[in-house]
C-alpha positions in Angstrom: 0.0 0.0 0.0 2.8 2.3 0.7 4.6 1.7 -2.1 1.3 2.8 -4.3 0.7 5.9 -2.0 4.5 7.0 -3.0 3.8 6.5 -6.6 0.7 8.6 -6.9 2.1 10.9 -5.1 4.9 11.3 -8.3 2.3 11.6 -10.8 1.6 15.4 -11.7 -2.4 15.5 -11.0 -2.6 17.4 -14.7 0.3 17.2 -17.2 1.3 19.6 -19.7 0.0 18.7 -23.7 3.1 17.2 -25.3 3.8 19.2 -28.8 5.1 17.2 -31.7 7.8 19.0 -34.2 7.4 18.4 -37.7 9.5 20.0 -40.6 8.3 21.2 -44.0 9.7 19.5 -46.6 12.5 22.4 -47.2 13.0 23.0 -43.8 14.1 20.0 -43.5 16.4 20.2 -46.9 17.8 23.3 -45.1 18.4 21.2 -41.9 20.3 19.2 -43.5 22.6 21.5 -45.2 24.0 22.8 -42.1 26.9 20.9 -40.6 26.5 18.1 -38.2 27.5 20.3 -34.6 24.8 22.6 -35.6 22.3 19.7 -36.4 22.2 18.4 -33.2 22.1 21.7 -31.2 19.1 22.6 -33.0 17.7 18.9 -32.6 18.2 19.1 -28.8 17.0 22.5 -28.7 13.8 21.2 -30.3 13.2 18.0 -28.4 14.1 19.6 -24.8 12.5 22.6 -24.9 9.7 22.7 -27.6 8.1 19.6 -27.5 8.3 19.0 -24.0 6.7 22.7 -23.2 2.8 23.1 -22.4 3.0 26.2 -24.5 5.9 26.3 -26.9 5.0 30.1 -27.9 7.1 31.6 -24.4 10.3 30.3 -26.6 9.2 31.6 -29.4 8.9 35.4 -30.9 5.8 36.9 -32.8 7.5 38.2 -36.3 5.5 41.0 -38.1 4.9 42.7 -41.3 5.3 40.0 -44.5 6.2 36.8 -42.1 3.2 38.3 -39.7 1.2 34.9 -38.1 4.9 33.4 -38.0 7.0 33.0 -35.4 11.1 32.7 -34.3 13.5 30.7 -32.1 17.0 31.2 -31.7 19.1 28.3 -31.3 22.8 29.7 -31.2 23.4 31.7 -34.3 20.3 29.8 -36.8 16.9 30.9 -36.6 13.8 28.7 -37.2 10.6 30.1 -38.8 7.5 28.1 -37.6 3.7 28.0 -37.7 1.5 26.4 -34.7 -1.0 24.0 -35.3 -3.1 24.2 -31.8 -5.4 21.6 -32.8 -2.9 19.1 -33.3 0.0 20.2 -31.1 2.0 20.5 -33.7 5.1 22.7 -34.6 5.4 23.4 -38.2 8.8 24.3 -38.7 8.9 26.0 -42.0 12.7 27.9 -42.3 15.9 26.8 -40.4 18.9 29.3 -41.7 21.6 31.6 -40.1 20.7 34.4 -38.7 22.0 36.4 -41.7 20.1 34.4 -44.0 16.6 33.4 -42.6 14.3 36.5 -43.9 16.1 36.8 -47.1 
């Protein structure tokens, strides 16, 4: 009995909606351009923080005038342009680039 008293207590009485990452077809062409190091930085950054969040927005930065209903993360020196689904907890990742590149 004490062992299942422990347990419950453990168990968050509401988690957190777990948001999945997908990438557009040329984000992820774009992903893979970049070199290994910076691969997995933005990987981890993704898997750590953004789908793990219960709202992945207080990463994230509104952007305005042509990419307006977009928004930004910074990972390091690359930027990634997504889209939220809310309906299907899903991150659309639609640009990863440098940050002298992205809104080119």
């Amino acid at each position: 009995m004490r062992a299942s008293s422990t347990a419950a207590a453990r168990e968050p009485l509401l988690s957190a909606p777990r948001w999945r990452v997908e990438f557009d077809r040329d984000a992820a062409k774009e992903l893979r351009k970049h070199g290994e190091p910076a691969r997995r930085i933005i990987l981890r950054y993704l898997r750590e923080h953004i789908a793990t969040a219960g709202d992945p927005r207080r990463f994230s930065k509104p952007l305005a005038a042509e990419f307006s209903g977009l928004w930004r993360y910074r990972v390091g020196d690359y930027r990634l342009v997504v889209t939220f689904e809310d309906d299907r907890l899903i991150v659309l990742v639609l640009r990863v680039a440098h940050r002298r590149e992205v809104y080119d």
